[in-house]
N, C-alpha and C positions, 0 to 999 in steps of 0.2 A: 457825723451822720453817715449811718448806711444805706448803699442802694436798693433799694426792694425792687427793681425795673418795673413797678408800677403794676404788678402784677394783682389780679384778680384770683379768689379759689370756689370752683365751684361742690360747694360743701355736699353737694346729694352723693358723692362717690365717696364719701366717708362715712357717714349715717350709721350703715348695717354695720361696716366692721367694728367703729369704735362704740357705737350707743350701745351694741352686744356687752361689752364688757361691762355696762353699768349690772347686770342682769344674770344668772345661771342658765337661768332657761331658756335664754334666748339664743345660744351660745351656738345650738347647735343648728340653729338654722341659717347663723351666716360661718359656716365652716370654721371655727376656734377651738370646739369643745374638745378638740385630740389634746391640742396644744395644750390648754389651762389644765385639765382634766387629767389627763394622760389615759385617754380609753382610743387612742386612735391605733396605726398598725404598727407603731412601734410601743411595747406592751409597759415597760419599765420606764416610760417619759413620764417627768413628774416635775412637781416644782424640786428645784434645786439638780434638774438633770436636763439633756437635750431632748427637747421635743420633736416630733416626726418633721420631716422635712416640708418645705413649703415647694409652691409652683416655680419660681423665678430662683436665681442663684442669691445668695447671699447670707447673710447673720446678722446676730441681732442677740445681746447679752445685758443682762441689767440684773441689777440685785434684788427687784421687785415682779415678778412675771410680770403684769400687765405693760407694765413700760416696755417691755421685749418686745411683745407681742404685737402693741403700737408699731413702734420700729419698724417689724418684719414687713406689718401691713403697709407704711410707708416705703418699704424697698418694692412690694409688690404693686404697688401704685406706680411706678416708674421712678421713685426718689432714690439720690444718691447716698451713699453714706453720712455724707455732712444730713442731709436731710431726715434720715434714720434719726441719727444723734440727737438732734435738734426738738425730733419730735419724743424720742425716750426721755429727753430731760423735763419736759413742760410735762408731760406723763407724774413722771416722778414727783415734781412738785407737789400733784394731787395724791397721788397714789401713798409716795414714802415721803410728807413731809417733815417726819422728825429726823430727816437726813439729807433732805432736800425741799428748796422754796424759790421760789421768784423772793423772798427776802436773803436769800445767800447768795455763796456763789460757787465759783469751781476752777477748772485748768483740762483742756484737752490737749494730748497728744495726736497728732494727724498726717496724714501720706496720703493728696490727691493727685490725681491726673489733670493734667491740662484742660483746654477745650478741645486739643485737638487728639487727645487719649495718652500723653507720652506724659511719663509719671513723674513726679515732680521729688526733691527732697523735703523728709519731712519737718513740720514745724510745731510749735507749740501754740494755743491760744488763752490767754491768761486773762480771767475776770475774776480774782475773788472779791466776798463780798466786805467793801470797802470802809476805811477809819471815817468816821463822822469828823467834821468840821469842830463841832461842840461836844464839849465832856460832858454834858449835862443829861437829865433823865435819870429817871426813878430804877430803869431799866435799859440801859443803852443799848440802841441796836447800831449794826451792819447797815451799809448805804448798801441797798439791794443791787446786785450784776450779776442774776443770772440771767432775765430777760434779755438784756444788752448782750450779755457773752454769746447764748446759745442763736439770738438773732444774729448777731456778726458772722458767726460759722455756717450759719443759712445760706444771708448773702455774697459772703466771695466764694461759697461750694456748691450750693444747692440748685440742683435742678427745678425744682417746683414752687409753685408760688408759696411766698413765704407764711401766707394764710395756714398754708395746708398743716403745717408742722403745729401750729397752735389747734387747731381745731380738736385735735384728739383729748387735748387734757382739756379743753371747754367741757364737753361732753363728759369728759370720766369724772369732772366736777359736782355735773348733778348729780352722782349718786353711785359709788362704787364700794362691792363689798374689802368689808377689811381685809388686806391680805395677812398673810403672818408672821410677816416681818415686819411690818406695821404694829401687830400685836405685839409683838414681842417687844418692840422699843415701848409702844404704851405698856407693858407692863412693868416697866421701870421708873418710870416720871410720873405714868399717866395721871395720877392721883394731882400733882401738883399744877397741871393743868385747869383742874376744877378752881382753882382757886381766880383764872381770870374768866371773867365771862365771855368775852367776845369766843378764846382758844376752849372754854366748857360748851359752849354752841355747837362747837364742830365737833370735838372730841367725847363731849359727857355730855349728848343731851335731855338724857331722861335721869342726871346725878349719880349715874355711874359711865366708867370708861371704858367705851366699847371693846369688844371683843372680834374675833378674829370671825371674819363671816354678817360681822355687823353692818348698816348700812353707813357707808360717812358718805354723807350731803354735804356739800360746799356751794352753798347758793353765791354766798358773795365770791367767792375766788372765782366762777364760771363768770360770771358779769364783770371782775377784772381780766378775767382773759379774753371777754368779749373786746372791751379796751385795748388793749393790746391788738386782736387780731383785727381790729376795723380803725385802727389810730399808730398803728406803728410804734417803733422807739420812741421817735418822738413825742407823740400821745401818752406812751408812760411815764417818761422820765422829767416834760416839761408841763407845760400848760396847765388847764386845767385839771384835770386827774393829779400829775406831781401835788396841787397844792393840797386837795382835799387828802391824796396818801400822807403826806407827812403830817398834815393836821391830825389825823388820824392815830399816826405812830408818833407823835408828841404826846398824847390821848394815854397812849400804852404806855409811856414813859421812853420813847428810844431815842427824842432827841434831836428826830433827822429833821433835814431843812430841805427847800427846793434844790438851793444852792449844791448840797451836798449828791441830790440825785444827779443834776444836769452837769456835772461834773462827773462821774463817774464810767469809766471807758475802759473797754478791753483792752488788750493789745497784742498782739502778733509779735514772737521772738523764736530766736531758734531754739534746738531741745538740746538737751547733753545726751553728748554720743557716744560711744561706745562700743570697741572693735569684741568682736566674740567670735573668734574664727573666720570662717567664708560668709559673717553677716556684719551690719552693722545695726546697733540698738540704738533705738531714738528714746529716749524718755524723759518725762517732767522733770524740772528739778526738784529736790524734798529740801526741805527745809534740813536747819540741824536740830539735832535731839537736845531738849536741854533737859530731861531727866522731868520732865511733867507729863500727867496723863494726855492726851492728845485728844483732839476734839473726834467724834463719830462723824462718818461720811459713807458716802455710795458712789456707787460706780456702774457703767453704761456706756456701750459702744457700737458699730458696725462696721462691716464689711460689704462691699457690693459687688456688683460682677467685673468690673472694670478697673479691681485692685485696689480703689480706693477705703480706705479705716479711717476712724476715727474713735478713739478710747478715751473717756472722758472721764472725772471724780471728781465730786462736790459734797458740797459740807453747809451746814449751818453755824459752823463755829462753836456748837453746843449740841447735846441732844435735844433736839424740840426748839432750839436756837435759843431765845429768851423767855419760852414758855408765855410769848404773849400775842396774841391776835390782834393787827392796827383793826379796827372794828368799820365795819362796811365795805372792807377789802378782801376780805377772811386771809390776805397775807400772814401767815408766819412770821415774824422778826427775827431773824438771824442776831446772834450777839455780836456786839463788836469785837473786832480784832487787840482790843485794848484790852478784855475783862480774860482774856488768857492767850495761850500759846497759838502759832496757826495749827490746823490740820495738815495732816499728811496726805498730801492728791498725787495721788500713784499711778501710771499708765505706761506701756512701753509698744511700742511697734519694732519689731524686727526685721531685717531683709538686705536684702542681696545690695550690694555698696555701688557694681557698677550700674547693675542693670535697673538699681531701684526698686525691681518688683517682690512684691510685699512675700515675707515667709510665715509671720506668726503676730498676735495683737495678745494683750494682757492688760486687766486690770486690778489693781489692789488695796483692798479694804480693811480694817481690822487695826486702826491708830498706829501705835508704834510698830507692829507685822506689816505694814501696807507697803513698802517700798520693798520689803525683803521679798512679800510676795508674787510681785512683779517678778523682781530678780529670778527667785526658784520657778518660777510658773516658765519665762522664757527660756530656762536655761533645759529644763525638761523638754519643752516641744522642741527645742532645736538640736537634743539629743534622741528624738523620736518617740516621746510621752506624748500622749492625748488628752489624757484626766489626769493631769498631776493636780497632787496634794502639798500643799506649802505648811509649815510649821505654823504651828500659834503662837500669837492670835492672828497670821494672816488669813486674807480670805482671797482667792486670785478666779477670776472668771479668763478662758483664752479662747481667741478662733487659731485655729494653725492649719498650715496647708502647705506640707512640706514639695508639694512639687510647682508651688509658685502661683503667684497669682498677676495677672489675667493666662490664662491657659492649662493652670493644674485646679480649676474645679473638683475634679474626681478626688482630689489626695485630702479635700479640707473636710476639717471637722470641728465643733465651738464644745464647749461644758462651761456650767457655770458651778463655783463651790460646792460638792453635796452636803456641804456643813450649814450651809446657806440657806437662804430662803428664797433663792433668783431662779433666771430659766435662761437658757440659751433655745436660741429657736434657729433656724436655717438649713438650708441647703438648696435643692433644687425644687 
């Protein structure tokens, strides 16, 4: 069980930022439309580049714009990095979830500061999403941990009520246009989709698959994350909700049991480290390659002014996970760990060994390229690249800030892949 300290969110201070992104138009009356857009004063922002700078120090990177953008809005809210992360990832669920779900899961990389500011070593936080108890199902899914994981990184880092981090993706629930990375993965499966009804609801609901600019409404996923944000861990993962979700995803074929949810728990371990001159590199471990195709995943992180990061990468185990929707949940089904290989969850933070204070953050996408891209992506900023480009198929998002963080503000700069379909958004 984790601690939420009991905290309340008062949801009117979120409203304007995030209901904006359900919308174009409304874009520009709560200050976003430079970012999404790129018509603000920095001329060349675009998706897949960095957006004009915001009010407060910090970053904010993700493979889907709108999760960025959440993020950013969560640093400017007074949240920390953990809480950035936290709220890009439930973002993501909505926004990308044929790469991301509250039924998968993930692995972050992290470097916070204390309570009292003095910067800690960093460590690793590990939820994927979990082997079911039973072999059975038509379709077997993943025990879902991304809720648990990205709640866990909330409460031992987060400054803000833990409400606040859900709220965002509540709202981008009701109704967010399709991004084009979104498209772009429907236009691979998307077809196969139609064939479940609950996943042709969301996806296909006029019997074709939406397109890029379309409207995806997620009425049931908003009312599970209303669960969540008014019930806690616990409220998901036991009680009532747990029974009706698995009854649900038994429905779609995956399997799961209560047993299997209330069982499943992050955990906190250290990262593999790594001397690289006058730094030392923290990163995920990667599994080993056994020469199969690797599952698709996304990636999403933050920095904040206080030198704390956090880089994260999650997966469905599949593209579109099982292709099946437990129905009155609008959950996604991640596949199980048993119907193929894991994913590649790629992250690295860089930085100074004695002093701790953060140099560079990396994340990497792109199956088998995703750990190389980490690698190349860090190995360039800490040779003094800004926009490096990593080999294919990786895809690498970085914040870097060669004269240190907390007190080299001025030297930092993010990009997210131009190959990509993400945004980097920060600065002052």
């Amino acid at each position: 069980m984790f601690d939420f300290k009991g905290r309340t969110i008062l949801r009117s201070q979120f409203l304007c930022r995030v209901a904006t992104l359900a919308g174009l138009s409304l874009l520009a009356g709560c200050g976003v439309e430079h970012q999404l857009l790129g018509t603000g004063t920095q001329a060349n922002a675009a998706l897949g580049e960095t957006a004009a700078p915001a009010s407060v120090f910090g970053y904010a990177v993700a493979d889907e714009p709108q999760a960025a953008l959440v993020a950013r809005q969560v640093l400017d809210e007074g949240g920390d990095a953990a809480d950035a992360a936290a709220a890009a990832g439930f973002a993501l669920s909505v926004t990308l979830p044929s790469r991301a779900g509250l039924g998968g899961g993930g692995a972050c990389v992290l470097k916070m500061p204390d309570a009292t500011g003095a910067m800690q070593p960093a460590a690793v936080l590990n939820f994927p999403a979990g082997v079911p108890g039973s072999t059975g199902g038509s379709r077997p899914a993943a025990v879902p941990a991304m809720a648990r994981g990205l709640l866990a990184l909330q409460a031992r880092y987060g400054d803000l009520p833990y409400a606040s981090v859900i709220v965002p993706a509540e709202r981008l629930a009701g109704g967010v246009p399709v991004s084009r990375a979104l498209a772009a993965d429907l236009a691979v499966v998307g077809n196969a989709l139609l064939a479940d009804p609950a996943a042709a609801s969301v996806f296909g609901p006029n019997g074709h698959v939406l397109q890029a600019g379309d409207n995806l409404a997620q009425p049931d996923l908003a009312a599970t994350f209303e669960v969540l944000r008014t019930q806690g861990v616990q409220g998901f993962y036991s009680g009532v909700f747990a029974g009706q979700f698995t009854s649900a995803a038994d429905a779609a074929g995956g399997g799961l049991t209560v047993q299997d949810m209330d069982e499943a728990a992050p955990r906190f371990t250290p990262p593999v480290l790594t001397p690289h001159g006058d730094y030392e590199i923290a990163t995920l471990p990667t599994p080993p390659m056994a020469g199969e195709v690797l599952p698709a995943s996304a990636a999403f992180g933050a920095v904040d002014k206080n030198g704390g990061v956090v880089m994260c990468a999650v997966s469905m185990n599949n593209l579109f996970g099982t292709g099946r929707v437990a129905p009155g949940t609008g959950v996604l089904l991640a596949a199980s760990p048993r119907s193929g290989p894991a994913p590649s969850l790629a992250a690295g933070i860089a930085y100074w060994p004695d002093s701790l204070r953060f140099r560079a953050a990396a994340t990497g996408t792109g199956q088998q390229g995703a750990a190389g891209a980490v690698t190349g992506a860090l190995d360039a900023a800490l040779a003094g690249e800004r926009n490096p480009v990593v080999p294919e198929p990786g895809r690498a998002n970085l914040v870097t800030c060669p004269q240190g963080l907390p007190d080299g503000e001025a030297s930092c700069s993010a990009s997210a892949d131009p190959r990509g379909q993400g945004l980097a958004v920060g600065g002052r």
